[in-house]
Structures are given as C-alpha cells and as structure tokens.
C-alpha positions in Angstrom: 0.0 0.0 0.0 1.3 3.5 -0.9 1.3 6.5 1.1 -1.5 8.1 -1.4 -3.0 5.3 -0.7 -2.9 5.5 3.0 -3.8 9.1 3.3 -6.7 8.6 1.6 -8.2 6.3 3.0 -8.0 8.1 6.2 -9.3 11.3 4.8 -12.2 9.8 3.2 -13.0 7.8 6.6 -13.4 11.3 7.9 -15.6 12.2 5.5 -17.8 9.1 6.2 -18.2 9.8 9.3 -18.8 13.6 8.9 -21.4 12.2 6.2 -22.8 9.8 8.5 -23.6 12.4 11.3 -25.0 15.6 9.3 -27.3 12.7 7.7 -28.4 11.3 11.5 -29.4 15.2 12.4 -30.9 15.8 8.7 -33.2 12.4 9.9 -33.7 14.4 13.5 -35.0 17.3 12.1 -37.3 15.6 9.6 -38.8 13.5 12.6 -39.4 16.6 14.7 -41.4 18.6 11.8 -43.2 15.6 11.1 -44.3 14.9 14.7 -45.2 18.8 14.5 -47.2 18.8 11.6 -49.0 15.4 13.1 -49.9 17.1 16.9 -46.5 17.1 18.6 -44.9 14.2 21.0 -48.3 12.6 23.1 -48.1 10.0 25.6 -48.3 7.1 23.2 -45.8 8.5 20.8 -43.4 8.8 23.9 -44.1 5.4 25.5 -43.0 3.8 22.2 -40.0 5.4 21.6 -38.7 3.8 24.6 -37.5 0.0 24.8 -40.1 -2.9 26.8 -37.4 -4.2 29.3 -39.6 -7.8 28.5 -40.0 -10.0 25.8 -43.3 -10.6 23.7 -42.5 -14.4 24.9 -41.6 -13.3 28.4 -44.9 -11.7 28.4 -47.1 -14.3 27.2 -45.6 -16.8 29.7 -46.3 -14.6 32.5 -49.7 -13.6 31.5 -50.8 -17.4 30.8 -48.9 -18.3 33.9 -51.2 -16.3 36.3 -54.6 -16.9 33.7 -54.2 -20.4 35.1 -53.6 -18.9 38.7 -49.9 -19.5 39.1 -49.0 -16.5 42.2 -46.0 -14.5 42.3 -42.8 -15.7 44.0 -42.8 -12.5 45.7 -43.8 -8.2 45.2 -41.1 -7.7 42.5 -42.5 -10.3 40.5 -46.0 -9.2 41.3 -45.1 -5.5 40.1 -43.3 -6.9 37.1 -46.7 -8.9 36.2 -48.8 -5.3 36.8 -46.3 -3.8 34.3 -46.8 -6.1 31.3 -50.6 -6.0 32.1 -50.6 -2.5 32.0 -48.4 -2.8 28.6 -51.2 -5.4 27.4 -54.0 -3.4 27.9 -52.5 -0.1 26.7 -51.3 -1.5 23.6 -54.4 -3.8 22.8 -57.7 -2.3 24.7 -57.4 -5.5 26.9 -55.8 -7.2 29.7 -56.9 -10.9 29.0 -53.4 -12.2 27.0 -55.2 -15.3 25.6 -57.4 -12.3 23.2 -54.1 -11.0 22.0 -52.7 -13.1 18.8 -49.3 -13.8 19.6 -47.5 -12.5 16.0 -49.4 -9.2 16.9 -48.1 -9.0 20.1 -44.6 -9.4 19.2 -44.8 -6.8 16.2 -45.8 -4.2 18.7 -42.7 -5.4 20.5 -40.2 -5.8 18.5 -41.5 -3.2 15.4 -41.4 -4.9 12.1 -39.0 -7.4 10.8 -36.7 -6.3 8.1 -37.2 -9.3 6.1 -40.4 -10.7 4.8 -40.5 -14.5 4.0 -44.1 -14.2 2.3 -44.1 -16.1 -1.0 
C-alpha cells in the first residue's frame, strides 16, 4: 500500500463519518417537523420510543402463567406482572393475554421485521 493510498483512505474515513452524522441530524430534524405537523410528542408517541425491558415471549408466559392462577414468587415479581398487564391493555384495549394473537403482540414489541419471508 502506498502513502497516497494511505492518506486517503483516512481522509475519506473522515468524510464518512462527517457524512454519517450531518445525515443522522438531517433524519432528527425531519422527525421533529413531522411529529409537529402530526400534533407534537403525546403520551403514546413517547411510550413507544422507549424499549419494553420484556419479551413478547416473556410476556405471554407470564400472562398465561397467572390466567391459570400460578402466584407471584414475591412483590417484584408481582409489580413486574402489573407492568406487562398495563403494557397489554394499553397496547391492545385488553388485559386478557389469551385475546391477544401472539405474531401481533410481538410486532408491537419488537416493530417490524426487516425481512419478509411471504411467497
């Protein structure tokens, strides 16, 4: 490898990552006019934004666990149970986890998969 070489493929590195971060605020900027065209940041918008610390399957093991009257191991686990209710009902109009289809469930989750396998 030459020194031309070398030197630029440092300077353009640079310039990738200057790219790479004017295009991430570009992205930020869109997303806030859109959310202010559509009504501004409300509670839902918010509350989705941020991660579920559980899994759709964690969820659904839980849920079904107590449906057939399993108790908490202790208040922790009790809270933890409340939580993924509460995520349930607000993200489906109902706390009964066997009314929820399970591929729904995990889409609201997760978000969407990236890759399709429908033929």
């Amino acid at each position: 490898m030459s020194p031309t070489e070398a030197w630029l493929t440092l300077v353009f590195f640079f310039v990738l990552i200057a790219s790479a971060y004017g295009m991430d605020k570009f992205k930020a900027i869109q997303v806030k006019k859109e959310q202010a065209l559509v009504g501004g940041n409300d509670d839902r918008s918010m509350e989705m934004d941020m991660v579920f610390p559980h899994s759709a399957k964690e969820i659904y093991k839980e849920l079904i666990d107590e449906k057939l009257g399993v108790k908490a191991k202790d208040e922790d686990h009790a809270e933890k149970r409340a939580e993924m209710k509460h995520f349930i009902r607000r993200s489906f109009t109902t706390d009964q986890i066997d009314k929820v289809n399970f591929d729904d469930h995990k889409k609201e989750i997760e978000g969407e998969t990236m890759l399709s396998r429908n033929i």
